[in-house]
C-alpha positions as CSV (number, residue, x, y, z in Angstrom):
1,X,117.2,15.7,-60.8
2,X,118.7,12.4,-60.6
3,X,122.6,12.1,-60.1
4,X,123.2,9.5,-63.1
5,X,121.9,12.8,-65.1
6,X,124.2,15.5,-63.3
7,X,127.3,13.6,-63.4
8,X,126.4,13.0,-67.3
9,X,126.8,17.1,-67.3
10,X,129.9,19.1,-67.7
11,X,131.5,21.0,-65.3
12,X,130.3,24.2,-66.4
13,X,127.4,23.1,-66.5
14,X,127.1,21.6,-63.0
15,X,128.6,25.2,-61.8
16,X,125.4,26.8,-63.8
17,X,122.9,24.4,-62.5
18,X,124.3,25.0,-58.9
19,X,124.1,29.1,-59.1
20,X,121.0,28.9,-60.6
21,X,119.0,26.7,-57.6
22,X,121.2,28.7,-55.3
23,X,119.4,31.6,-56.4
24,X,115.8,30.0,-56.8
25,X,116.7,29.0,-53.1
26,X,117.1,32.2,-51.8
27,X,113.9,33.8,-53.1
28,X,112.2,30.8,-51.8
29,X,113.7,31.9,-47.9
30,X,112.6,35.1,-49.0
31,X,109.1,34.5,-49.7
32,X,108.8,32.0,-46.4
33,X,110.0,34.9,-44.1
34,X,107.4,37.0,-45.7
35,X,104.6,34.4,-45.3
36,X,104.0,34.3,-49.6
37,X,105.6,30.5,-50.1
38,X,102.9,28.3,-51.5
39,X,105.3,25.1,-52.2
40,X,107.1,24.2,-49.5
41,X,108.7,21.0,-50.9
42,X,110.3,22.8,-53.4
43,X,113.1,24.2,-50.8
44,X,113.6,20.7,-49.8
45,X,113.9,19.4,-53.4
46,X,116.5,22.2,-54.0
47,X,118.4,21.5,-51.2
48,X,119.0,18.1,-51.8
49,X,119.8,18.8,-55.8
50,X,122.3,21.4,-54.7
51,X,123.8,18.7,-52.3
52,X,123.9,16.6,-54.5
53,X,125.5,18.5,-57.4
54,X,128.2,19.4,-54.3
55,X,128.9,16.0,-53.6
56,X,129.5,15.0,-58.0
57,X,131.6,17.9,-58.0
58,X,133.8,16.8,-54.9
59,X,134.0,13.3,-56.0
60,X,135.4,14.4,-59.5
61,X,138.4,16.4,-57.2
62,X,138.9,13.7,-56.1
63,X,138.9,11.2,-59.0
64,X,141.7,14.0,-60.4
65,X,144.2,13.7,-57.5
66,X,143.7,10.1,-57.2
67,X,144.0,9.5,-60.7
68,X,147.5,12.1,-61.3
């Protein structure tokens, strides 16, 4: 997913998005360890979009303190 897209989204939203790859991470660890993972890009691609969605997140703290 592209950042202009997940800083168009809502907090809550973000927060959803974030628990939700977290998750789809974790099974993907899971099926490595047990030899079953077939795309191994995806864990890659996840790990950047859950970076990325960290870093929006962060930045919008910090647009709130700046800006009070």
């Amino acid at each position: 997913m592209k950042p202009a897209d997940m800083r168009s989204m809502s907090e809550e939203q973000l927060v959803k998005l974030e628990t939700e790859l977290h998750t789809e991470w974790r099974n993907l660890r899971f099926q490595e360890s047990v030899g079953q993972l077939t795309n191994n890009a995806r864990i890659r691609t996840i790990r950047k979009d859950l970076a990325r969605i960290l870093t929006i997140r962060h930045e919008r703290v910090l647009d709130a303190e700046l800006g009070s």
